[in-house]
Backbone as XML, in Angstrom:
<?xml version="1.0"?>
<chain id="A" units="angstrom">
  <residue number="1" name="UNK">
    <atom name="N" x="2.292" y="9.560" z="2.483"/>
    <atom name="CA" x="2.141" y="10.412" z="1.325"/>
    <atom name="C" x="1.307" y="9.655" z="0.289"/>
  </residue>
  <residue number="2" name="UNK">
    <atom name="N" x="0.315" y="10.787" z="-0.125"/>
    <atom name="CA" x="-0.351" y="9.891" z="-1.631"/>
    <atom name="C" x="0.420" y="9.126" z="-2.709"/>
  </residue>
  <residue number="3" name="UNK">
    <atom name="N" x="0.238" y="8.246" z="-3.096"/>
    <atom name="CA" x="0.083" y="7.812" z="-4.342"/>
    <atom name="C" x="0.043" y="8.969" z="-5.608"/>
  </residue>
  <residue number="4" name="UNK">
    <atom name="N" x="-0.752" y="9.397" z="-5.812"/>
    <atom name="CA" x="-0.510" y="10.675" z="-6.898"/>
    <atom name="C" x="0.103" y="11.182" z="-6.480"/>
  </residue>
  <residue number="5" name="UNK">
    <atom name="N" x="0.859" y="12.027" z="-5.333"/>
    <atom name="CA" x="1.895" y="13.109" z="-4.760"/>
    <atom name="C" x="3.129" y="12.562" z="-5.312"/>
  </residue>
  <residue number="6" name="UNK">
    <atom name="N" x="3.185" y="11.166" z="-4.832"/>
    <atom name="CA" x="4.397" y="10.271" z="-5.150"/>
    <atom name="C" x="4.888" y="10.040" z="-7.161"/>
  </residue>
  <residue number="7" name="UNK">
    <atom name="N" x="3.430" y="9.934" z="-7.447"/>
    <atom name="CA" x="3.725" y="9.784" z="-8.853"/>
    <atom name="C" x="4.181" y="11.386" z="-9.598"/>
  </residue>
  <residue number="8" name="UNK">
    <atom name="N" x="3.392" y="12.321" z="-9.243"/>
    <atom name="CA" x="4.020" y="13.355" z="-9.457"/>
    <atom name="C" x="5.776" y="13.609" z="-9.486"/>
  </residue>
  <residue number="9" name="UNK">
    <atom name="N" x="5.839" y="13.686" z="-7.895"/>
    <atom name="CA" x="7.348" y="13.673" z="-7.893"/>
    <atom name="C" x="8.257" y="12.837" z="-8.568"/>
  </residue>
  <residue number="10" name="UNK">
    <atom name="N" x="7.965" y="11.670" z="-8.735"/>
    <atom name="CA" x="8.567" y="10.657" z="-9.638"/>
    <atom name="C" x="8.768" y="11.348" z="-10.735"/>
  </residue>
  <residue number="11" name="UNK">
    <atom name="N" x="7.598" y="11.589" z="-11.599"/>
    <atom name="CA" x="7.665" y="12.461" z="-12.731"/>
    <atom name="C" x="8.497" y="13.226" z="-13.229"/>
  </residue>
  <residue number="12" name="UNK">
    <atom name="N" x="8.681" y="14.303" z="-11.951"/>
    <atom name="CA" x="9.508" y="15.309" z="-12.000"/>
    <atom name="C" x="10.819" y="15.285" z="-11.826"/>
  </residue>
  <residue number="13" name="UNK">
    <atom name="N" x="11.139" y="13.884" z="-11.133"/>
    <atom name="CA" x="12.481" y="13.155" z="-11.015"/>
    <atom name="C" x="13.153" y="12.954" z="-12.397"/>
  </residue>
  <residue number="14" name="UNK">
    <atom name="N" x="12.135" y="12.393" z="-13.054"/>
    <atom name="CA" x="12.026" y="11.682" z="-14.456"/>
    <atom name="C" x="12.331" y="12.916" z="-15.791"/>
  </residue>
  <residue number="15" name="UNK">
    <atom name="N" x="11.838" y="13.754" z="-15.584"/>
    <atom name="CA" x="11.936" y="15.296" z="-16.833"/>
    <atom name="C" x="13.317" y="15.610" z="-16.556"/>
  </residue>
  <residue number="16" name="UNK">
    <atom name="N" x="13.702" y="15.554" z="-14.777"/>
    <atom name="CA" x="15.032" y="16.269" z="-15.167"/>
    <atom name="C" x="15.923" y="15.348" z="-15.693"/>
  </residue>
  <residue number="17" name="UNK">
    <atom name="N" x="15.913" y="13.822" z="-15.452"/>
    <atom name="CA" x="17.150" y="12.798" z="-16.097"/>
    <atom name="C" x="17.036" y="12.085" z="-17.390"/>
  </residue>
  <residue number="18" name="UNK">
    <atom name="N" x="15.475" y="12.852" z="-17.854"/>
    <atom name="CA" x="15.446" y="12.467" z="-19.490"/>
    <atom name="C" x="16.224" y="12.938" z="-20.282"/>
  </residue>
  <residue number="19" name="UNK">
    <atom name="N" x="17.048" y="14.029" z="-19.768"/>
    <atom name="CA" x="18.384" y="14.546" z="-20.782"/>
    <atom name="C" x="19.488" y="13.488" z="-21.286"/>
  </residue>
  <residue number="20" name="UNK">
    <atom name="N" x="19.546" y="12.579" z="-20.014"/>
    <atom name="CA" x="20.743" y="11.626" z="-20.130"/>
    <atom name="C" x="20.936" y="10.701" z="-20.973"/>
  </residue>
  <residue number="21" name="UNK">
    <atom name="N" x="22.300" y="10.089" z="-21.123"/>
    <atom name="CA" x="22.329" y="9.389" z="-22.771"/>
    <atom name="C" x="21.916" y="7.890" z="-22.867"/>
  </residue>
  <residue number="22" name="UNK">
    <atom name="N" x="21.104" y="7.126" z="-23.359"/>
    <atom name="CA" x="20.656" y="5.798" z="-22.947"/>
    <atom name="C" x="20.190" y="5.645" z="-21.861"/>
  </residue>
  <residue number="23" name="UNK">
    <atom name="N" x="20.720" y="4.175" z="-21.037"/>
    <atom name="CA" x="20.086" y="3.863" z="-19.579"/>
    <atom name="C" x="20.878" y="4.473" z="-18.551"/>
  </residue>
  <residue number="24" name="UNK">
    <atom name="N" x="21.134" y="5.715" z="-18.687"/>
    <atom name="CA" x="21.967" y="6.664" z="-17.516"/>
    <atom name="C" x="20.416" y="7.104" z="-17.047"/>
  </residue>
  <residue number="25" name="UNK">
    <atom name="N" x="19.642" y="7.434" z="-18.240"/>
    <atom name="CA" x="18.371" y="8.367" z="-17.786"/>
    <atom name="C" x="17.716" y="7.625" z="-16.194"/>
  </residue>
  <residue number="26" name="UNK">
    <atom name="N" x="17.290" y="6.254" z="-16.544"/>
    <atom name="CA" x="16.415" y="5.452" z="-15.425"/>
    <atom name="C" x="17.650" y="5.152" z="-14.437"/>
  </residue>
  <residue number="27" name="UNK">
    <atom name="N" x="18.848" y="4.990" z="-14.584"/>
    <atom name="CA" x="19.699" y="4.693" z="-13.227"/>
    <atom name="C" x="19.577" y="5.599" z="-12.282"/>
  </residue>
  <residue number="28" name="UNK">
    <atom name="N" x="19.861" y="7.042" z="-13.289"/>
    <atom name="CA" x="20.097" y="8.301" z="-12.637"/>
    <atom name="C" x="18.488" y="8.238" z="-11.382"/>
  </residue>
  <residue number="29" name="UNK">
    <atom name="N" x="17.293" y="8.320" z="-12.412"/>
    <atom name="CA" x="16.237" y="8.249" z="-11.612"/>
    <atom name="C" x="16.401" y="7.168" z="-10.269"/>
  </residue>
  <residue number="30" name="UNK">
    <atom name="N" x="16.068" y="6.040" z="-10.506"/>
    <atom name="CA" x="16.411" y="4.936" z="-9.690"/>
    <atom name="C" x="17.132" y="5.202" z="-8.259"/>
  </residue>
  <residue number="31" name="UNK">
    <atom name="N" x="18.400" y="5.743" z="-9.288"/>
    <atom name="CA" x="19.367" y="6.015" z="-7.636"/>
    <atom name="C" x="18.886" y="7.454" z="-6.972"/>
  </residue>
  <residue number="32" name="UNK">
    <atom name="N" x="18.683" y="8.058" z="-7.455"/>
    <atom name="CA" x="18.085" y="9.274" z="-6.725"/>
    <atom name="C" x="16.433" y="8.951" z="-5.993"/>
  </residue>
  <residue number="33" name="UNK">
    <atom name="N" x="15.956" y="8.042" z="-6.707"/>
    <atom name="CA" x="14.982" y="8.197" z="-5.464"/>
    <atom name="C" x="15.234" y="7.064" z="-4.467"/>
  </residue>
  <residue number="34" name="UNK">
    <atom name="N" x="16.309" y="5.636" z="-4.300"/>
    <atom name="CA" x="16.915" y="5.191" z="-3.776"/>
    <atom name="C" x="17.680" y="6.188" z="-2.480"/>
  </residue>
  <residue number="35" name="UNK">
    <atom name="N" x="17.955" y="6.983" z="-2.932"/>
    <atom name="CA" x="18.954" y="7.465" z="-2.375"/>
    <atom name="C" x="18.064" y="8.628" z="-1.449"/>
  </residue>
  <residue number="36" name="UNK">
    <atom name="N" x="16.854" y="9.393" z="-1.626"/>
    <atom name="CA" x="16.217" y="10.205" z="-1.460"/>
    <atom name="C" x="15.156" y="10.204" z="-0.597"/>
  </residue>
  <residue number="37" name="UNK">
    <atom name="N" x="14.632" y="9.123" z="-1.007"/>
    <atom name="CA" x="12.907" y="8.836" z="-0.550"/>
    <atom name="C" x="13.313" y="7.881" z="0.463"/>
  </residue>
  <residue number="38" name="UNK">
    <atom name="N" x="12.382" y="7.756" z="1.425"/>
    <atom name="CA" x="11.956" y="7.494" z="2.492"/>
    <atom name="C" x="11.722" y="5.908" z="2.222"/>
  </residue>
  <residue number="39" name="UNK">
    <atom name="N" x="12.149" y="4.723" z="2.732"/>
    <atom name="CA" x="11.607" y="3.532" z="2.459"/>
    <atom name="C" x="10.385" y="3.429" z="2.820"/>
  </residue>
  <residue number="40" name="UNK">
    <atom name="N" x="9.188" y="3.679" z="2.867"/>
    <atom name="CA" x="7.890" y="4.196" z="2.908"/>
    <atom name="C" x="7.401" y="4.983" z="1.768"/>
  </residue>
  <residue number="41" name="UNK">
    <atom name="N" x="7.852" y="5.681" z="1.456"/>
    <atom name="CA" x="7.802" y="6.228" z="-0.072"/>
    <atom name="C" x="8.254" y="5.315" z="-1.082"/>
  </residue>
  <residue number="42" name="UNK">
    <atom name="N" x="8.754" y="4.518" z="-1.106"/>
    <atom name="CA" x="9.658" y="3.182" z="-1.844"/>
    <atom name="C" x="8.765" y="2.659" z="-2.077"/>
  </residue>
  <residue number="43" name="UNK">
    <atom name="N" x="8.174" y="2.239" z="-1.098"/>
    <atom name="CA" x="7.268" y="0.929" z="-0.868"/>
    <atom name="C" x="5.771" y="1.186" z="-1.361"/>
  </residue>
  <residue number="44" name="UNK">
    <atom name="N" x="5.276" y="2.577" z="-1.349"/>
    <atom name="CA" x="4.006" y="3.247" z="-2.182"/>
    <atom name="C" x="4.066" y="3.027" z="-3.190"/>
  </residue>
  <residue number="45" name="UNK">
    <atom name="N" x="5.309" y="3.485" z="-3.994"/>
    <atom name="CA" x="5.442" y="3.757" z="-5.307"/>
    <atom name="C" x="5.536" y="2.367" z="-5.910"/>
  </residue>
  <residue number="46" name="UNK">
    <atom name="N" x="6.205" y="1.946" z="-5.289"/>
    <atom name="CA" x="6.332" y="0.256" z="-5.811"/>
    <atom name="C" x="4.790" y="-0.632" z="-5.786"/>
  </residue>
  <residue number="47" name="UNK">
    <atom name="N" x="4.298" y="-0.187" z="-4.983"/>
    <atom name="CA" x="2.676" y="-1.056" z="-4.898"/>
    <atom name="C" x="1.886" y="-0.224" z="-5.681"/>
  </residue>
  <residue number="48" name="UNK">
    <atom name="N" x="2.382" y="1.047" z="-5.929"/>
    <atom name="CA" x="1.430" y="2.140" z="-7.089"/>
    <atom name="C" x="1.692" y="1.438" z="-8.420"/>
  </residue>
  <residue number="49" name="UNK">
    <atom name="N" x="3.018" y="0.758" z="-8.825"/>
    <atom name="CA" x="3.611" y="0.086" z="-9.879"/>
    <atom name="C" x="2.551" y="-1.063" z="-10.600"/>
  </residue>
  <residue number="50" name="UNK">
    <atom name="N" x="2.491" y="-1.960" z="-8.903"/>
    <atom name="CA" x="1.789" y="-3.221" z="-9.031"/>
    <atom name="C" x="0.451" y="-3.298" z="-9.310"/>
  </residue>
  <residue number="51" name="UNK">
    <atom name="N" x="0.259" y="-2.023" z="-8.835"/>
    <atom name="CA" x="-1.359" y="-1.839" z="-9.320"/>
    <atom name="C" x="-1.962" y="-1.261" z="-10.791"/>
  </residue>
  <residue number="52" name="UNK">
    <atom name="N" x="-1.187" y="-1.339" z="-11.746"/>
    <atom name="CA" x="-1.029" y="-0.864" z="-12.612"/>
    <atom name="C" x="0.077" y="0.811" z="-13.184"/>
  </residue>
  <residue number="53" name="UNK">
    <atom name="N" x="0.190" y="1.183" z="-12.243"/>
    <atom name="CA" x="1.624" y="2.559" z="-12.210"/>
    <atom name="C" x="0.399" y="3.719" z="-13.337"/>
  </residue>
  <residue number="54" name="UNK">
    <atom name="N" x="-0.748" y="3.794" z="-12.914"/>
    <atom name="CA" x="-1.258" y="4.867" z="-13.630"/>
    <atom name="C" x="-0.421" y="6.391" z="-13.446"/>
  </residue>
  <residue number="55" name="UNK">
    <atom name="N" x="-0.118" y="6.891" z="-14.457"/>
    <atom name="CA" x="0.057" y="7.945" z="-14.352"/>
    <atom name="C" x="1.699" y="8.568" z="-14.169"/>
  </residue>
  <residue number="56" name="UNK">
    <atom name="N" x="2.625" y="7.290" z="-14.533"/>
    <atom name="CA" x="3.853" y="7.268" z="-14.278"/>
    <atom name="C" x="4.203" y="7.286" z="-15.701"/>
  </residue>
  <residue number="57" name="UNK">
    <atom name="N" x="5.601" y="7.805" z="-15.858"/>
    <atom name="CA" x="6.234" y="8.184" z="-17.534"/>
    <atom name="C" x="6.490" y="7.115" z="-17.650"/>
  </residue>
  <residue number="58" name="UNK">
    <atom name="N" x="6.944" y="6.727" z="-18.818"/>
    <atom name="CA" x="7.662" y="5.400" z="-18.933"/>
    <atom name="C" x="8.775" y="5.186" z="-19.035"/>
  </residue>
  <residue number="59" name="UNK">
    <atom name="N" x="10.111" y="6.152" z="-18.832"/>
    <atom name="CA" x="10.945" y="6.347" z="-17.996"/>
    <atom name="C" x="11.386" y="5.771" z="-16.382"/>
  </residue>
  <residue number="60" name="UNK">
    <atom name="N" x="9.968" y="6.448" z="-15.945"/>
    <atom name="CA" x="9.815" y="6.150" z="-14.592"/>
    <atom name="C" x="9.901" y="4.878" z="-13.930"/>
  </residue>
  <residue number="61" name="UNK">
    <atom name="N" x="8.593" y="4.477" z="-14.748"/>
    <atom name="CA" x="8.304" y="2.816" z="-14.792"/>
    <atom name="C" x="9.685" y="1.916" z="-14.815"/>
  </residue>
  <residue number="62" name="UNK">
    <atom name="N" x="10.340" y="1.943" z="-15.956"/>
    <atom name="CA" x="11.769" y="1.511" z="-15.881"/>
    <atom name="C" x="12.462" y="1.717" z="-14.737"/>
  </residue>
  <residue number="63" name="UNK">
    <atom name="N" x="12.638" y="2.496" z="-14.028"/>
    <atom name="CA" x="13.704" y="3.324" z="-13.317"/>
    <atom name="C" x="13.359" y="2.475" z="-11.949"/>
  </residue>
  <residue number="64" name="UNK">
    <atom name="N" x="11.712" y="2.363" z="-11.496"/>
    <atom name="CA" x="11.231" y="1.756" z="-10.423"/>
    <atom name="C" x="11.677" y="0.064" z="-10.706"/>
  </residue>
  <residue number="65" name="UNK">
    <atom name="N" x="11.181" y="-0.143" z="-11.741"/>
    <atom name="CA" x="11.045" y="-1.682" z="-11.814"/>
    <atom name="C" x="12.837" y="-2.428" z="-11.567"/>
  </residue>
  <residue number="66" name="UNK">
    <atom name="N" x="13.766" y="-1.323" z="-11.781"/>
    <atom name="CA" x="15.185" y="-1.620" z="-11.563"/>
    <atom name="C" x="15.244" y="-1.390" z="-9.945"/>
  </residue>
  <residue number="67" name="UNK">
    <atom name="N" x="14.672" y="-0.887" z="-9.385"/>
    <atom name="CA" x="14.557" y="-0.834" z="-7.993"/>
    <atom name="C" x="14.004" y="-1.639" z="-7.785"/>
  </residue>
  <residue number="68" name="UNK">
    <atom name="N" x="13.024" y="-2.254" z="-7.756"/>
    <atom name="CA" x="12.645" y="-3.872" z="-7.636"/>
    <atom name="C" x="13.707" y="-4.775" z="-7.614"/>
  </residue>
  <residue number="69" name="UNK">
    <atom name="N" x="14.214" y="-5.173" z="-8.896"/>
    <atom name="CA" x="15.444" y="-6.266" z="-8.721"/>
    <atom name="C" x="16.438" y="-5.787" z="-7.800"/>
  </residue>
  <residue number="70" name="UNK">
    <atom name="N" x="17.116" y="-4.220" z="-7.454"/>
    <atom name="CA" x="18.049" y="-4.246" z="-6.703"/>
    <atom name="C" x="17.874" y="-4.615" z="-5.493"/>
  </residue>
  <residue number="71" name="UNK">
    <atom name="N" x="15.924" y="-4.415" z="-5.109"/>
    <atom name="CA" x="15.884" y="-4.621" z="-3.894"/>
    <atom name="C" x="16.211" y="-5.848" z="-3.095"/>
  </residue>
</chain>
């Protein structure tokens, strides 16, 4: 899967758990795409990160980069 497909969906991961109160928002994200995505999809998004994460909320960004350390 693309890189932009991936950042998209991230995105959209991201709008629905921006409701949440503090750092529930990026866990919530985090574990849902932990929990969701494909370790191949993991591993895009994470090198989409390293390459600068164009085009990712900054929500998002958080949410991934905590998937990093858990990894």
């Amino acid at each position: 899967m693309s890189p932009d497909k991936l950042v998209s969906m991230a995105n959209q991961i991201g709008k629905f758990f921006a409701t949440q109160p503090g750092d529930q928002a990026a866990a919530g994200i985090a574990d849902h795409i932990r929990s969701f995505w494909d370790p191949r999809m993991r591993q895009t998004i994470l090198a989409h990160l390293d390459a600068g994460g164009q085009g990712l909320d900054p929500l998002v960004r958080q949410a991934l980069e905590s998937l990093r350390i858990q990894a």
